[in-house]
Each structure stands twice: as C-alpha cells, then as structure tokens.
N, C-alpha and C positions, 0 to 999 in steps of 0.2 A: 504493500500500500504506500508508503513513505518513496519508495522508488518511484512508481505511477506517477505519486503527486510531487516529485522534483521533475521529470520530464513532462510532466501540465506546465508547471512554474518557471522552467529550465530557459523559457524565449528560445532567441537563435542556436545556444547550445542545447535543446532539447531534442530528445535523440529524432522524432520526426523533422526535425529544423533544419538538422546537420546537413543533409543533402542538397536542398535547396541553399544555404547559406554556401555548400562547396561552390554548388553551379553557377551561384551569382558571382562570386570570387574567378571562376576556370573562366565567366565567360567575359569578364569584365578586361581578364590580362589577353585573351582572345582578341578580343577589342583591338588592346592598344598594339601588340606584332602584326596585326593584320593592317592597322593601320600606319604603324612604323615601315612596316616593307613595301604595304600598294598605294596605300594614301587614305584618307578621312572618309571620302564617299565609297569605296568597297569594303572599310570595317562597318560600316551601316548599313551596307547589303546583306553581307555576314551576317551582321546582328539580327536581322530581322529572317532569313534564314533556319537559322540556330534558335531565335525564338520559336518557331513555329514546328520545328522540328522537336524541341522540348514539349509543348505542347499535345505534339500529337501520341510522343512516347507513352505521357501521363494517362493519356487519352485510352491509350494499348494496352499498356501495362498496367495501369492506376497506380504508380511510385509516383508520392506525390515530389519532382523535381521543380516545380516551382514554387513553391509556395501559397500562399495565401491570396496572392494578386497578378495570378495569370494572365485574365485578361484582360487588367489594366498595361500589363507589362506588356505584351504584344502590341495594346493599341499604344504605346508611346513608341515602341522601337517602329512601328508604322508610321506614326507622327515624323520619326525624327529621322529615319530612313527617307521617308520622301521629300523631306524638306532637304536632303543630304543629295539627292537627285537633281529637284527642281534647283535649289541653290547651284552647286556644283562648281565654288569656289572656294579656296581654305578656308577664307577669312569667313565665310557665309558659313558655313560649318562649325567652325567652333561658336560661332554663335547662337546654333540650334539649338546646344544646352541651356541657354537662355529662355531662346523661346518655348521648348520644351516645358524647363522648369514651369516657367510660367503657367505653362498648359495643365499643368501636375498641379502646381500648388492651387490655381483655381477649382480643379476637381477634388483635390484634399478640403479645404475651404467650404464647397455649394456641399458634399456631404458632411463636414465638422458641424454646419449650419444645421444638419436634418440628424441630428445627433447619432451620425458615422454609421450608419448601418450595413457599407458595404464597404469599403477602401481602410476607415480606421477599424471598423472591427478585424477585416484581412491581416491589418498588418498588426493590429494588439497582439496578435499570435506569436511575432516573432518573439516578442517582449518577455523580459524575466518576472513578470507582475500577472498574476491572477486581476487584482482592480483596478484596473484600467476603463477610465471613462472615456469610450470610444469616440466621441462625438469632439472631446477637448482633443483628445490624441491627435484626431485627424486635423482640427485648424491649427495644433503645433505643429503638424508635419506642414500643412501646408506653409504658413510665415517663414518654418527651417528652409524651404523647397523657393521662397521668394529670396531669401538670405542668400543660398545659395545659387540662384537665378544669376542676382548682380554679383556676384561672385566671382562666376564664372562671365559675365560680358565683360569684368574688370583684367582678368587672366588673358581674355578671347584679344580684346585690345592693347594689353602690355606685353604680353607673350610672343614668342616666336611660338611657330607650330609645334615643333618640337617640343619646347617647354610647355607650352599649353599641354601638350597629350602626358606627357608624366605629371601635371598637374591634375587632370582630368583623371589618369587612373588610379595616383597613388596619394595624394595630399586631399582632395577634393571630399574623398571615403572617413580621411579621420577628421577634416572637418564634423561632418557630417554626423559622424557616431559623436564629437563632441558635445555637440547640439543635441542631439536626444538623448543623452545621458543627463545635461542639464532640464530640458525640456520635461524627463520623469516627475520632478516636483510637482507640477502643474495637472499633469496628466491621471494621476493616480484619482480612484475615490477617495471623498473624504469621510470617515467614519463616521456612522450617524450619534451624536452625542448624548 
C-alpha cells in the first residue's frame, strides 16, 4: 500500500511517469542533433513525425509514452512545425517558441479560467503533490509559459542560432523546472481550516 501511494504521489518520478518523462528528455536532445546537422525546419519535421509516431504506438500498445497531454502535445509540435515551414527562415524559427508559447500559455490560461479540467489536470499528474488545484496549476503554467514566451524572443534576438539551440534544449528546461518548483506554493490546496 505505502509503495502504491509513493508512485500516486511520486509526479515525474512515479514509476508510470518515468517513460514519458525519458521520451520527453530522448526527444527533446533528438530535436537539437537533428537540428545541429540539417537545420531548425527539419528538426520540426522530425518533431512532428516522432510525435505522431508516439502516439500511434500508445494507440497499439496502450504504454502510456506520453503522458498526460498527448494531444495537446501533437497539436503544438503541428503549430510549431508548420509555422517552421511557412516561416522557413532561422531567424522566423527561433521565434516560433515565442509564438508557440504564446499559443500554450493562452490555452493553459482559457482552461486555469474553467478551473483546469483538461491541460492542468493532465499535467497535475506529473507532479509530486496529490492536492493540486488544477484550475490554479494551469494559469501558473500558463504566466510560467508567457515568462518563458519572452524569454525565448529575448534568446531568439540576442542569440546566434547556435547558441539559441543549446539555449533552447538545455538552459530553457531548468528555467523552467525552476519556475514550477517555485510556482508549487501557489498551486497546492489549501487545507480546509
């Protein structure tokens, strides 16, 4: 029983979590060699790809490799893939992040407003907290998701490509976990007194 209820409680380390937390990890450094050797718009081809191919495994198999927000996660690598297309300039590329985010943190946001019932509850799973108030979760992820919006169009504009893409896979990530680790205060219930 005590084991069960650490892997409920366990978040990303929770032994159902571990796989999708790898594959988000395999496919993120995927990304950036794919993108280091052919360029920005064929690791976004990739990406989208390799999503869909995850997908349909889950689909086959039912091993859940994504996680909690499949098909949000498809419809942004689609977002960000075809903006990767249509754009099909570096400088327009590394920007996508931006607009991306943007796109994310609004759909984080319009469900945080309808007290989270599909995005922050998906993603309260990865989390090491049983009381999580889904609806708060999700407009923290969403402001983290605008934070990191301008973020990355401040990286996209100071940056060589280069450095942007090592930004983008490996600094961008502990931002990021910094912020919801701060962001838990917030998000947790609060006891009824």
């Amino acid at each position: 029983m005590v084991a069960q209820e650490a892997d409920v409680n366990g978040g990303v380390f929770a032994r159902h979590n571990r796989l999708p937390f790898a594959i988000d990890i395999i496919t993120g450094l995927l990304f950036y060699f794919v993108a280091k050797f052919t360029g920005l718009q064929t690791a976004a081809i990739v990406g989208v790809v390799v999503g869909f191919a995850l997908v349909l495994f889950q689909r086959i198999t039912k091993i859940d490799v994504t996680g909690g927000l499949a098909l949000f996660g498809i419809l942004m690598l689609c977002i960000s893939a075809g903006l990767a297309v249509w754009l099909n300039d570096d400088e327009w590329i590394k920007l996508r992040g931006t607009i991306t985010g943007l796109i994310a943190a609004s759909f984080f946001i319009i469900d945080g407003a309808r007290g989270g019932p599909y995005i922050g509850k998906g993603l309260a799973r990865y989390m090491p907290y049983s009381d999580i108030h889904a609806g708060r979760f999700a407009i923290v992820m969403g402001v983290i998701g605008l934070i990191m919006a301008a973020l990355n169009y401040g990286a996209a504009k100071l940056l060589t490509t280069d450095n942007w893409l090592f930004y983008k896979t490996f600094v961008d990530n502990f931002i990021v976990f910094g912020l919801v680790i701060f962001a838990m205060r917030f998000v947790r219930a609060k006891p009824a007194v």
